[in-house]
N, C-alpha and C positions, 0 to 999 in steps of 0.2 A: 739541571746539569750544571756542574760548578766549569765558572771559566777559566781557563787555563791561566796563569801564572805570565805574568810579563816575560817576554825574551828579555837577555842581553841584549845591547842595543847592536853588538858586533855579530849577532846572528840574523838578527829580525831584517837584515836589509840586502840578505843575498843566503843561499845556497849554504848548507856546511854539513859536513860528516861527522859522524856520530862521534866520531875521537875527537873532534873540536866543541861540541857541545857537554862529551866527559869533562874535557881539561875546563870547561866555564861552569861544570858544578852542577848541570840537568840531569835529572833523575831518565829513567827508562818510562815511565808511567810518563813524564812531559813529553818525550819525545815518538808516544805514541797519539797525543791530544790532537782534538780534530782541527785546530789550526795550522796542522803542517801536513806536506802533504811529501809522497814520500817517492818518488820518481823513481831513484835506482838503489839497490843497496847499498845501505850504509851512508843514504846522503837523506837530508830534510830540506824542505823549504815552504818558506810559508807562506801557507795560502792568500792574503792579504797583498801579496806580490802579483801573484798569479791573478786574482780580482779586478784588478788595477792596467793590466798589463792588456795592449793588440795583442795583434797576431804577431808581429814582429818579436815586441818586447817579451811574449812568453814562449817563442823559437830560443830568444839569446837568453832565457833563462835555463832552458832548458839546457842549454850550449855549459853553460856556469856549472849546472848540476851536477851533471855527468866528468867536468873536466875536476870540479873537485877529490872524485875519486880514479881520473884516469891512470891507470899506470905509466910508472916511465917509458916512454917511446914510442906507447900509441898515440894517435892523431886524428883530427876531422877529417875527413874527406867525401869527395863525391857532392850528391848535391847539398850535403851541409857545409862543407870546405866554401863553395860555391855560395850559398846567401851568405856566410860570415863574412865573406870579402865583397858582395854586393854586384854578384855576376850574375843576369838577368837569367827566372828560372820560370820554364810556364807555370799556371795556375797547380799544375796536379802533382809538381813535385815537392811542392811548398807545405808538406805536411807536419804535422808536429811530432816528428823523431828525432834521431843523431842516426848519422851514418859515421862506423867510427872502425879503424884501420887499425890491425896491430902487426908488428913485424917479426908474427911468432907463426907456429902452425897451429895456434888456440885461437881461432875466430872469437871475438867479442859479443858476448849474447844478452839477452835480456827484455823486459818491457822497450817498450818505444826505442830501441836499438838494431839498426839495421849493421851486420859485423862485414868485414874484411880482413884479409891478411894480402901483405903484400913483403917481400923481401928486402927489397932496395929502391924504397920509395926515399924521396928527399923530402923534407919538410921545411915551415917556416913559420915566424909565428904573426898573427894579424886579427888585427882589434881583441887582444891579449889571450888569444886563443891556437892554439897549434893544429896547424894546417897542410893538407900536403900540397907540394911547389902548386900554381894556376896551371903550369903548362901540361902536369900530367893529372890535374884532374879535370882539363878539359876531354881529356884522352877517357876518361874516367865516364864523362855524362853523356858519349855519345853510344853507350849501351841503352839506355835513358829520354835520349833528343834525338830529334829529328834532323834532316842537316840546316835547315833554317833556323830553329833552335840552336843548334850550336855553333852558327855564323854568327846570331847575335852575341851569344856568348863569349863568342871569342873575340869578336870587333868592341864589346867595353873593356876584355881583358889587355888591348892594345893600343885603347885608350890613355892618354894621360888626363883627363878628366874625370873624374878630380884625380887620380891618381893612375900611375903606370903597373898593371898587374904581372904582365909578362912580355916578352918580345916573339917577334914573330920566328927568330931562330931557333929561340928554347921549344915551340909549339912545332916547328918542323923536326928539330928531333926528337921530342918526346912521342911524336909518330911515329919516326923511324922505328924508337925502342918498339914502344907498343906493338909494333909487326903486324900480325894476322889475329890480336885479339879483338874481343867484343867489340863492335862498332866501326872495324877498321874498314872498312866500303865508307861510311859516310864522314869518316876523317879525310881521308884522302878527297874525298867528291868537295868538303867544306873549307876544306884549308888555300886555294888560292883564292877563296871568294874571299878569305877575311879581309879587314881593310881597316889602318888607323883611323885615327882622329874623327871616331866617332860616337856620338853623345848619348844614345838615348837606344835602344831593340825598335821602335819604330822607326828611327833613322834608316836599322839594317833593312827592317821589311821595303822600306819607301825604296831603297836602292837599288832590294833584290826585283821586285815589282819590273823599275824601268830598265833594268838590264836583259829582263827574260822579253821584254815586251821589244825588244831588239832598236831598245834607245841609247843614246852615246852617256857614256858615265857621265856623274857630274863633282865636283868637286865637295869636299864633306869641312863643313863648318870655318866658310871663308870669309876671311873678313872683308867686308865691301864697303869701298871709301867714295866717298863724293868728289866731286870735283875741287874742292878746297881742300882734299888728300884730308879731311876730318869722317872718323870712323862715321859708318850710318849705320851698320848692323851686321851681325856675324848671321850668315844664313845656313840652315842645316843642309840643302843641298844645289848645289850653285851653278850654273853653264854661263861664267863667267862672257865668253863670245855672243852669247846669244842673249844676256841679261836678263836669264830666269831667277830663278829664285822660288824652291820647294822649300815647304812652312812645313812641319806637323805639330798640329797643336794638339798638348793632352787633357786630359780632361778638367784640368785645374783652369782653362784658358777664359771661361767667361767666371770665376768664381772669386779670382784674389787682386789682388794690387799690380800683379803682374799683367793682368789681360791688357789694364789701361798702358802700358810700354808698349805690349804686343802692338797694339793699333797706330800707337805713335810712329813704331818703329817701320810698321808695314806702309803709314803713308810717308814717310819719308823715301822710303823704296820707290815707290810710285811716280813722286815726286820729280826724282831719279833716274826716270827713265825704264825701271825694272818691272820684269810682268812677278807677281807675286802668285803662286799656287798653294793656298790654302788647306793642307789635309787634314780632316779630322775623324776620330772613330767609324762613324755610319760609313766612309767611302771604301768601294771594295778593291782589289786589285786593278782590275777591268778601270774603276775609275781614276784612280791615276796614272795609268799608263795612259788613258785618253786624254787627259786635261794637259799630262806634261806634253804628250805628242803635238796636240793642239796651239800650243804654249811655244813649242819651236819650232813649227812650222807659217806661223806668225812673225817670228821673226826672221826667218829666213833657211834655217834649215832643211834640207829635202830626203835625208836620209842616205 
């Protein structure tokens, strides 16, 4: 079998429709060769990408493919809106489609395309892709999520770490709007649970944990100084009175460059006068509500 004919170098390195491989001079026989593969009509992309690519990189290929042929005014949304902007989504909605909106009454159809229509959605655009606003498609994934699910979600959406997605007023009224549709029991049950300045969907769970375990909140990602007012470390969840200090480490924690800071930083805690709670993967709920419990009652607290 003869090999296919060199791309352009302006095709071979992303996504393009068949009208942009006319206007660069490729035959129809090229653009059927088995080095490209062929997502949605009227778009190629080649294989060699896709080879190459995780799971990530060939979701945001996939994102590429499809936005080359989107028409004007449709948009991502739902749980593709959601990983393009880097909103924590469990394992099983992490599939490799587009879920994609149009503001028509022709629902969007096709291979690996899950379709919408919506009338008066807002959109915005994010990591060069057009997306509907965060706040109504958190309203969007609680058809989808659970409400712990969508407290985390919504607690990186109110993050500024690294970046601010939404505020907590745009998500109260994009409830309002949203009414009585799909999901709307576990928006309303999830919406005062959410909570700023927080890092990480194990942050949420570590917090939902001691609050249902009928422990005092504790503060979310504080920085904590020594006695020479020189930082010692920012801890993800803090009872600053009582000088605890909840760790959750991920699974990176004994494997990079990092863990040796972790340890640094954890005995300088120590050092400090602070109890340090350790969580990692294998502990289950039951255990960290016992260890924090343990942990302030040690120091003084009595409930």
């Amino acid at each position: 079998m003869r090999r296919p004919s060199p791309l352009p170098e302006s095709l071979s390195i992303a996504p393009f429709t068949v009208t942009q491989a006319d206007a660069a001079g490729l035959t129809r026989d090229r653009l059927r060769a088995s080095d490209l593969a062929n997502p949605f009509r009227g778009v190629r992309l080649p294989l060699a990408l896709l080879e190459e690519a995780d799971d990530d990189e060939r979701f945001a290929l996939l994102c590429d493919a499809y936005q080359v042929r989107m028409p004007r005014g449709w948009f991502f949304s739902g749980p593709t809106a959601a990983r393009i902007t880097g909103v924590p989504l469990p394992a099983r909605l992490e599939r490799l489609e587009v879920h994609v909106t149009a503001p028509t009454r022709s629902t969007p159809r096709g291979p690996l395309v899950v379709g919408h229509t919506a009338q008066l959605a807002e959109t915005t655009w994010m990591n060069g892709r057009r997306v509907r606003v965060l706040a109504e498609v958190w309203c969007e994934l609680a058809s989808v999520m659970d409400v712990d699910e969508l407290i985390a979600a919504g607690d990186r959406m109110l993050s500024e770490k690294p970046f601010l997605l939404t505020t907590l007023r745009h998500l109260e009224h994009a409830v309002a709007v949203h009414g009585p549709g799909r999901g709307a029991r576990k928006l309303r049950e999830a919406l005062p649970q959410l909570r700023e300045n927080v890092w990480s969907p194990r942050e949420s769970w570590v917090r939902l944990v001691i609050l249902r375990a009928g422990l005092p909140e504790p503060e979310r990602n504080l920085r904590i100084l020594g006695s020479d007012g020189k930082l010692i470390a920012i801890g993800d969840l803090v009872y600053r009175r009582f000088k605890v200090v909840i760790e959750y480490e991920g699974e990176r924690w004994h494997k990079d460059r990092w863990s040796g800071l972790d340890v640094d930083r954890y005995n300088r805690l120590v050092l400090a006068g602070w109890t340090v709670i350790r969580v990692r993967k294998h502990h289950t709920a039951a255990d960290v509500a016992r260890m924090t419990r343990e942990a302030l009652m040690l120091r003084g607290w009595r409930g």
